[in-house]
C-alpha positions in Angstrom: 2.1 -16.2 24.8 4.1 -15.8 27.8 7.4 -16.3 25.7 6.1 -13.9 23.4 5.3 -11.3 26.2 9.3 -11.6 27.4 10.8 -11.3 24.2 8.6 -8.7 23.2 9.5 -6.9 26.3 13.5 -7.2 26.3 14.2 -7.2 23.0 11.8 -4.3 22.1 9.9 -2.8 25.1 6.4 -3.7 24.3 3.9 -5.7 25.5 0.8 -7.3 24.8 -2.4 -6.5 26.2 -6.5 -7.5 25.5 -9.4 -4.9 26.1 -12.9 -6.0 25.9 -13.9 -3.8 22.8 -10.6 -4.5 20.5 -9.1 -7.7 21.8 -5.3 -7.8 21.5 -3.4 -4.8 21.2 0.5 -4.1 21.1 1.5 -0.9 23.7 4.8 1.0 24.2 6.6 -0.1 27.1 9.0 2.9 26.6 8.8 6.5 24.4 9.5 6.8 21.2 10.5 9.4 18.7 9.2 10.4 15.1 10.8 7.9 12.6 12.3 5.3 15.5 11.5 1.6 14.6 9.3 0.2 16.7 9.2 -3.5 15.7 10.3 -5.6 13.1 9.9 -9.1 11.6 10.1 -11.8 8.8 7.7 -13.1 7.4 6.0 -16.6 8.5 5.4 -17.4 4.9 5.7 -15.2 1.8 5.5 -15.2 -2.0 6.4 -12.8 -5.0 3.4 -11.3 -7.1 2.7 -13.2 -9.7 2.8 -11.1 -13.1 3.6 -11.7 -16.7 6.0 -8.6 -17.5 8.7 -10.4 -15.0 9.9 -12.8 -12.1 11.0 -12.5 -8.7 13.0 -14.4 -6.5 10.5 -15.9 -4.1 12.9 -15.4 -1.0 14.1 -11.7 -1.6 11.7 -10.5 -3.7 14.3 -8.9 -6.7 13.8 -9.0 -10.0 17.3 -9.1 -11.2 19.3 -12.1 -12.1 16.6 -14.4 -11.6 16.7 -18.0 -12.6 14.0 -20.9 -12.3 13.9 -24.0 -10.2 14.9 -26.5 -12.8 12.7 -29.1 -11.2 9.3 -27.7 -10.6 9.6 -24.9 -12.8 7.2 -22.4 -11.0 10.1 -20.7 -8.6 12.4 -18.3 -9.1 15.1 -17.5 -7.3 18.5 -15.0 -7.6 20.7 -16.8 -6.8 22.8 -19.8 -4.4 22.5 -17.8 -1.2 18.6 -16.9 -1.5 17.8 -20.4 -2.5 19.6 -22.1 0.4 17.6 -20.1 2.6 14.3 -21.2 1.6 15.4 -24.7 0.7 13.8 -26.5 3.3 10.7 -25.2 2.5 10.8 -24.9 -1.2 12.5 -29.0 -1.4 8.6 -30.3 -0.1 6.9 -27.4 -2.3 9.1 -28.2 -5.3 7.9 -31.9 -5.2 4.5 -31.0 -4.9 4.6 -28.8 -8.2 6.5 -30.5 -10.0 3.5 -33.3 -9.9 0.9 -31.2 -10.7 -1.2 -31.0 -13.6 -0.8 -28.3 -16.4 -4.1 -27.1 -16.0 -3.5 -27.1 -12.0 -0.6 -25.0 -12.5 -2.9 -22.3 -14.2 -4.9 -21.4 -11.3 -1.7 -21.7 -8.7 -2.4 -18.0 -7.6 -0.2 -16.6 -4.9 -2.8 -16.5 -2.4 -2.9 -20.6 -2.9 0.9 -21.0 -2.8 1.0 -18.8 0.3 -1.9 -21.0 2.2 0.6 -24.2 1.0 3.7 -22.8 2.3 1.7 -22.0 5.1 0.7 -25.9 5.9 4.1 -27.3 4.7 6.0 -24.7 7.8 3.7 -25.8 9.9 4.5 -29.5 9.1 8.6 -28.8 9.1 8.4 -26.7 12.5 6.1 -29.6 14.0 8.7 -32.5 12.7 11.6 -29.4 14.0 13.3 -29.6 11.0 12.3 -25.6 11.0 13.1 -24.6 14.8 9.9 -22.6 16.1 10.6 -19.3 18.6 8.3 -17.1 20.8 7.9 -14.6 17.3 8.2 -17.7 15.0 5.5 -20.6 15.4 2.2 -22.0 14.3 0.1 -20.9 17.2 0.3 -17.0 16.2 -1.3 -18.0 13.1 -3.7 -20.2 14.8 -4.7 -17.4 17.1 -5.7 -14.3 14.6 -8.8 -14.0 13.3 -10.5 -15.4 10.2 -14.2 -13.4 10.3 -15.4 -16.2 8.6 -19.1 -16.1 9.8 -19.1 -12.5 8.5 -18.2 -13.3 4.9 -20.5 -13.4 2.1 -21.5 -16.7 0.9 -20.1 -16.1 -2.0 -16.5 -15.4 -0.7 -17.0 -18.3 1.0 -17.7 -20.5 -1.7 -14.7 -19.0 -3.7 -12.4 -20.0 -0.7 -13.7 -23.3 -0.4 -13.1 -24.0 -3.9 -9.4 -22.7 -3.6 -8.9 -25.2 -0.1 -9.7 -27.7 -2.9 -6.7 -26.8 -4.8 -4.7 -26.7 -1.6 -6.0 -30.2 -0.8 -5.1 -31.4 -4.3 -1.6 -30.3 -4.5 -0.7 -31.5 -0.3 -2.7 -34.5 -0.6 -2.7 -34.9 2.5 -5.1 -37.1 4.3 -7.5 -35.9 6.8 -7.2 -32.4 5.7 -10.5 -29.9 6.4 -11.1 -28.4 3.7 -13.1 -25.7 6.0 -10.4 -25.0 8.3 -8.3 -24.9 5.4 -11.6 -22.0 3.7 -10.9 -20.4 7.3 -7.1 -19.8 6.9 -7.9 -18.4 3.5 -9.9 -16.1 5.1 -7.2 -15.1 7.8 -5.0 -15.0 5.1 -7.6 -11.5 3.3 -7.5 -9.9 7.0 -4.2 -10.5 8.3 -1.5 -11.2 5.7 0.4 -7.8 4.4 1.4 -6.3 0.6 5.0 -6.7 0.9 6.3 -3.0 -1.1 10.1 -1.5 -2.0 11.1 1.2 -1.2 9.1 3.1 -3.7 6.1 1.5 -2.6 5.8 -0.3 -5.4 3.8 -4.1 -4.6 6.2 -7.2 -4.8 4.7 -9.7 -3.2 2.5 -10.8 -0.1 3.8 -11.9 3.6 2.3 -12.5 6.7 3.1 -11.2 9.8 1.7 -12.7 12.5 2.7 -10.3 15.7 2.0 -7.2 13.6 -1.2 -8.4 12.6 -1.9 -7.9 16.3 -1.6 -4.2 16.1 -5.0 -2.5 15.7 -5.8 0.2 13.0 -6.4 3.5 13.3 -7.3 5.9 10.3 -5.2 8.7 12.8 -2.3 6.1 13.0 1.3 7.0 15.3 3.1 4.8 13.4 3.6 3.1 9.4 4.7 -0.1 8.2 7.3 -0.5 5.9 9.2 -3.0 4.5 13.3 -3.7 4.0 13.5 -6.3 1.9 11.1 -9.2 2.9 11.6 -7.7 6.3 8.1 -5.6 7.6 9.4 -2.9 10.0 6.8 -0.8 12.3 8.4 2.8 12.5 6.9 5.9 14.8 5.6 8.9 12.8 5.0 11.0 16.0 6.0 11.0 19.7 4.4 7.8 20.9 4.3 8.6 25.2 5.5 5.2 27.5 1.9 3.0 27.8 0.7 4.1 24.6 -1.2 1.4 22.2 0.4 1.4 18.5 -1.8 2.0 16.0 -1.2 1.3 11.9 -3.3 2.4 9.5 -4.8 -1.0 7.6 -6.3 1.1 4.4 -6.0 4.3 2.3 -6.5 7.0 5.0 -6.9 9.7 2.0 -10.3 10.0 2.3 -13.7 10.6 3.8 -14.6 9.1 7.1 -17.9 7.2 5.4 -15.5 5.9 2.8 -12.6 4.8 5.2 -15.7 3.2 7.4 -17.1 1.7 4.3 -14.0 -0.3 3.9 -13.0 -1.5 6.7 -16.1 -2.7 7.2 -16.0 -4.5 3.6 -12.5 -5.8 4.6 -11.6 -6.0 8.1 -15.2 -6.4 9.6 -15.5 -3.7 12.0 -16.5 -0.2 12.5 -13.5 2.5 13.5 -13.6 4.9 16.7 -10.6 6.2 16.3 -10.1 10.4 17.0 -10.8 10.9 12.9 -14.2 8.9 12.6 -15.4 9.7 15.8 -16.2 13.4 14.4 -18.6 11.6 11.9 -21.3 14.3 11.1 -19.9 16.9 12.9 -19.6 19.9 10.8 -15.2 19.6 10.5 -15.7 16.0 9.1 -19.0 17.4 6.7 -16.5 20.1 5.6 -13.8 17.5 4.8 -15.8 15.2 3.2 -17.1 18.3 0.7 -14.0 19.0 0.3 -12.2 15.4 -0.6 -14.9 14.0 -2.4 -17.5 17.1 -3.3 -17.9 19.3 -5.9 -16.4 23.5 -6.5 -17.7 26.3 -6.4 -19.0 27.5 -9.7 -17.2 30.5 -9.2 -13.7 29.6 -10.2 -11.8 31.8 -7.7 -13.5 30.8 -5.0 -12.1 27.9 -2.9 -15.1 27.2 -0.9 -16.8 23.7 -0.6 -20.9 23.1 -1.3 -23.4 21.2 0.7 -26.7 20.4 -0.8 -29.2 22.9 -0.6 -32.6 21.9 0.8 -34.3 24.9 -0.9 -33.2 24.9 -4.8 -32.2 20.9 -4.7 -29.0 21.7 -5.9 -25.5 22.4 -4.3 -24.8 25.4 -2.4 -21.4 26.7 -1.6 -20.5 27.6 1.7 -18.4 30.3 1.4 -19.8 32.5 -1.3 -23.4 31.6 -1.4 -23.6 30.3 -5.0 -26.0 27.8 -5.9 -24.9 24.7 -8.7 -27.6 23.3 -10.7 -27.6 19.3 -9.9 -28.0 18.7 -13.8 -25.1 20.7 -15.0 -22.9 18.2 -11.9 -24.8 15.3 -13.2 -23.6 16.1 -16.8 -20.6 16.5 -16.6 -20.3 13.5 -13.9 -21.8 11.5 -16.7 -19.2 12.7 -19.4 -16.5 12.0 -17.2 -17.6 8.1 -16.3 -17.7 7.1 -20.0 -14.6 8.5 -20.8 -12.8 6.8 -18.0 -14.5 3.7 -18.7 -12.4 4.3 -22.3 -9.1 5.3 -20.6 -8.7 2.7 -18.3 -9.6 0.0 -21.1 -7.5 1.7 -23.2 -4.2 1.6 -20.1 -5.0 -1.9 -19.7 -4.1 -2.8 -23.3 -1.3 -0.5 -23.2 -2.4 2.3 -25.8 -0.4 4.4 -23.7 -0.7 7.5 -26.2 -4.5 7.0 -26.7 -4.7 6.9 -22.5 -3.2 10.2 -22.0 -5.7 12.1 -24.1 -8.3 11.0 -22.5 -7.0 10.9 -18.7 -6.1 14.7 -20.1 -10.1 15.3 -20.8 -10.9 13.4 -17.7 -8.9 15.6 -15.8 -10.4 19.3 -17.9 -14.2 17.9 -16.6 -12.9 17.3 -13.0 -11.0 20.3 -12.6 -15.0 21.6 -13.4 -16.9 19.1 -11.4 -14.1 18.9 -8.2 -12.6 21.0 -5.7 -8.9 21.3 -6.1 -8.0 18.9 -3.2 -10.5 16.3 -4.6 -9.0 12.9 -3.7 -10.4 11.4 -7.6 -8.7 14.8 -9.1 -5.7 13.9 -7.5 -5.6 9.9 -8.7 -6.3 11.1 -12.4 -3.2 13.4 -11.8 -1.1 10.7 -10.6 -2.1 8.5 -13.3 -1.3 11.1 -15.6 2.0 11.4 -14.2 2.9 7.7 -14.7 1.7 8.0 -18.3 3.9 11.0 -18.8 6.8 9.6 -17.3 6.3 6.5 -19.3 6.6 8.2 -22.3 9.3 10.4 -20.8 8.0 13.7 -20.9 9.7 14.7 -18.2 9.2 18.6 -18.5 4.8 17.7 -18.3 5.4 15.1 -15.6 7.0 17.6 -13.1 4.4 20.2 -13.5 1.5 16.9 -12.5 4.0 16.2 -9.5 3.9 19.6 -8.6 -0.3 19.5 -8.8 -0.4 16.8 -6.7 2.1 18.1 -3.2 -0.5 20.2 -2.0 -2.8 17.4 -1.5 -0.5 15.3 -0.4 0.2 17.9 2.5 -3.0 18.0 3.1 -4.5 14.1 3.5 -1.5 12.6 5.3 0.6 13.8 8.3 4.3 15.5 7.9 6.7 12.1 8.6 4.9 9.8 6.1 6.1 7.2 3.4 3.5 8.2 0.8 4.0 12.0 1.4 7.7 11.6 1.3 8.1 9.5 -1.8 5.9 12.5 -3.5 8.3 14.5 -2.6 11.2 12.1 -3.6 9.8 11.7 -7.2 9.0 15.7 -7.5 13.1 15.7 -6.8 14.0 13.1 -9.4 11.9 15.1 -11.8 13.3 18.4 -11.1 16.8 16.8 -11.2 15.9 15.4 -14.9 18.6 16.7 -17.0 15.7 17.8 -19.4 14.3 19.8 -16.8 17.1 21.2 -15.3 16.8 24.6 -14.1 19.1 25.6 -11.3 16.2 28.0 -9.8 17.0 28.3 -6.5 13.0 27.4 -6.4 14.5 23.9 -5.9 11.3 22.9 -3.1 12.1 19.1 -1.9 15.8 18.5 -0.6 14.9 19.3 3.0 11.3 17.7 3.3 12.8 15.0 1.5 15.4 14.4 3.9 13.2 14.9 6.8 10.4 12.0 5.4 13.5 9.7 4.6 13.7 8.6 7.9 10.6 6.2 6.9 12.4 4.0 4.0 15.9 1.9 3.9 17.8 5.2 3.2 20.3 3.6 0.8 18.5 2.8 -2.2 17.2 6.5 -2.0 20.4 7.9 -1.0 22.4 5.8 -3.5 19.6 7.5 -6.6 19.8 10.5 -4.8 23.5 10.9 -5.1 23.4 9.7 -8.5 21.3 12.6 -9.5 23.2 15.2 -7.5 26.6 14.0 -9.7 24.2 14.1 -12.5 23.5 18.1 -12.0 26.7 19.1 -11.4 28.3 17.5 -14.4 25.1 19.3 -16.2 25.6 22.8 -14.9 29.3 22.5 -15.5 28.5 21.7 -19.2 26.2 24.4 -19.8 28.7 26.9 -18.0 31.5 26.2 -20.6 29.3 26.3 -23.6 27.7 29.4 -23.1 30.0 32.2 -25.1 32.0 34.8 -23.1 
């Protein structure tokens, strides 16, 4: 710990400290600015998502140029370089899998090959054939937190009966299958979703010194990852002596449904600036507001509470009253058909999908108020529908619908914001949508929330698109007649 206080200190000007209430907790030994990095790290152990559309290289996490090991057949890698890296690891997991039973090799999930990878480290740092450092060793593994008394028995039985698995393929002897239960439970708190720069999911790493940051739903700073590297970046002024604080769920929300899961995941209850207003009548309002219903009058933007006098909804702006049956109906109608959409996404009747996320959406813009957080998720999955089937002119109008919440439930310098913004510019650059109205919203808010990613992958698409318009315009200047 003391190593890790030093390094931590001279290499990045934070320490570690533990209060009574939290337990550890990373502060600033120095200011920082919107969008500086704050820490960074590789992964202790990591592995691609496991999916049947493609492969990934199990050290850098692409998808391109991928070959399989020849010998165990389960990992992938890109090339000499990437596999040379993880060779030391990967030559005792190859000999493992390569010994393992077909229908073993069926339920090797990632979360199983992770909690292997994570025993055969341990066993190479141990033996120092992987050297171990103050940011890079067993113990700050050993020290985070499982919750393991607080899960349900039936999580429990489900890890046990992966440590089985675990067992089976190390056979190793003397191994505890509950301590090996315990890491998989460390593993559901504590390891991270490893995302591009698009945010898309690749894989899952863990982290052990950011895993000592705490959470907070009113977070000063996001993690994001380059490559297979997580990095901890400021998104606002975070004073000398300040604790960093990360958000570990969706902060888009209410504060009874952000409570509900941390509590479901993480295990305890949040008291950060945003949940402590629980029940206070700015946190009633933005609940109504997020997850509510609208006003019956359409041109009115107020939100409704229920009203103790006529048992249905009242809105607080206009007076109105709602009938509870006509919400319940049309709440009904809008469960069964999203019961059908999403069935009919899952088996990739893309065509069929639309239509109905397109009726979902007509019976929520009734039932919700226009920054309704499940308004806005049946707008973005209308949006990857449409761009799927590259309607490009339809998809930038759903974009559009969705920037004003996105303004609204997450702070200015933010990655999920400032993709939105990203993707409302590749649309609007589309040469099928091309406009040149000097209406042209995202360059400079895109700029500004770029700060956030590894610029050059954006930049790179960015510039592409930019050579992309002016080639366009050009065109359509010389063709039209004089």
């Amino acid at each position: 710990m003391e190593d890790l206080q030093r390094v931590l200190l001279r290499e990045y000007s934070l320490s570690i400290s533990t209060l009574p209430d939290k337990g550890r907790c990373l502060f600033t030994g120095r200011d920082f600015s919107p969008g500086d990095i704050v820490f960074s790290q590789e992964p202790y152990v990591s592995v691609p998502n496991k999916t049947s559309v493609e492969s990934r290289c199990d050290w850098c996490f692409t998808s391109s140029n991928v070959k399989r090991c020849s010998s165990c057949l389960v990992v992938w890698y890109c090339g000499s370089r990437c596999q040379k890296s993880d060779w030391k690891l990967h030559r005792l997991e190859c000999q493992l899998l390569a010994h393992l039973e077909k229908n073993r090799l069926r339920s090797l999930t990632p979360s199983i090959r992770l909690l292997v990878k994570l025993y055969l480290r341990r066993k190479l740092q141990n033996e120092k054939v992987i050297p171990s450092t103050a940011m890079d060793n067993y113990n700050l593994v050993k020290d985070l937190v499982s919750h393991i008394s607080e899960v349900e028995e039936t999580q429990r039985l489900l890890y046990a009966q992966m440590a089985s698995l675990v067992s089976v393929i190390l056979q190793w002897p003397g191994l505890d299958i509950k301590e090996i239960a315990e890491s998989f439970s460390k593993l559901a708190c504590n390891a991270h979703t490893v995302c591009d720069s698009e945010l898309i999911p690749l894989g899952t790493g863990l982290y052990p010194v950011i895993s000592i940051i705490n959470h907070s739903c009113s977070p000063n700073a996001v993690l994001v990852f380059e490559g297979r590297i997580a990095t901890v970046r400021a998104v606002q002024h975070i004073p000398k002596g300040s604790e960093v604080l990360i958000s570990y769920i969706e902060t888009a929300g209410s504060t009874m449904t952000r409570q509900k899961a941390l509590r479901e995941q993480y295990f305890f209850p949040c008291s950060c600036t945003r949940c402590i207003k629980l029940g206070q009548p700015e946190d009633i309002e933005e609940s109504a507001v997020l997850e509510g219903y609208r006003c019956k009058n359409h041109t009115c933007d107020g939100f409704l509470l229920r009203d103790p006098e006529s048992k249905g909804f009242k809105c607080q702006k206009c007076g109105l009253v709602r009938d509870k049956d006509e919400i319940l109906k049309i709440a009904g109608e809008e469960k069964a058909v999203a019961e059908q959409a999403s069935a009919a996404l899952a088996s990739a009747h893309t065509k069929e999908a639309l239509e109905m996320y397109l009726r979902i959406e007509k019976l929520q813009v009734k039932l919700c108020h226009s920054f309704s957080i499940n308004l806005l998720r049946t707008r973005e999955t209308l949006l990857k529908i449409l761009m799927e089937l590259q309607d490009w002119k339809k998809a930038l109008e759903y974009c559009r619908l969705t920037i004003p919440v996105y303004e609204r439930v997450y702070p200015k310098i933010h990655p999920l914001r400032g993709l939105q913004y990203y993707t409302c510019g590749k649309l609007e650059c589309h040469k099928e949508v091309l406009t040149w109205q000097p209406k042209w919203t995202v360059p400079s808010k895109l700029i500004f929330n770029m700060t956030l990613f590894d610029p050059l992958p954006i930049l790179m698409s960015l510039f592409a698109f930019l050579e992309m318009m002016k080639e366009t315009f050009t065109a359509s200047s010389m063709s039209k007649p004089r």
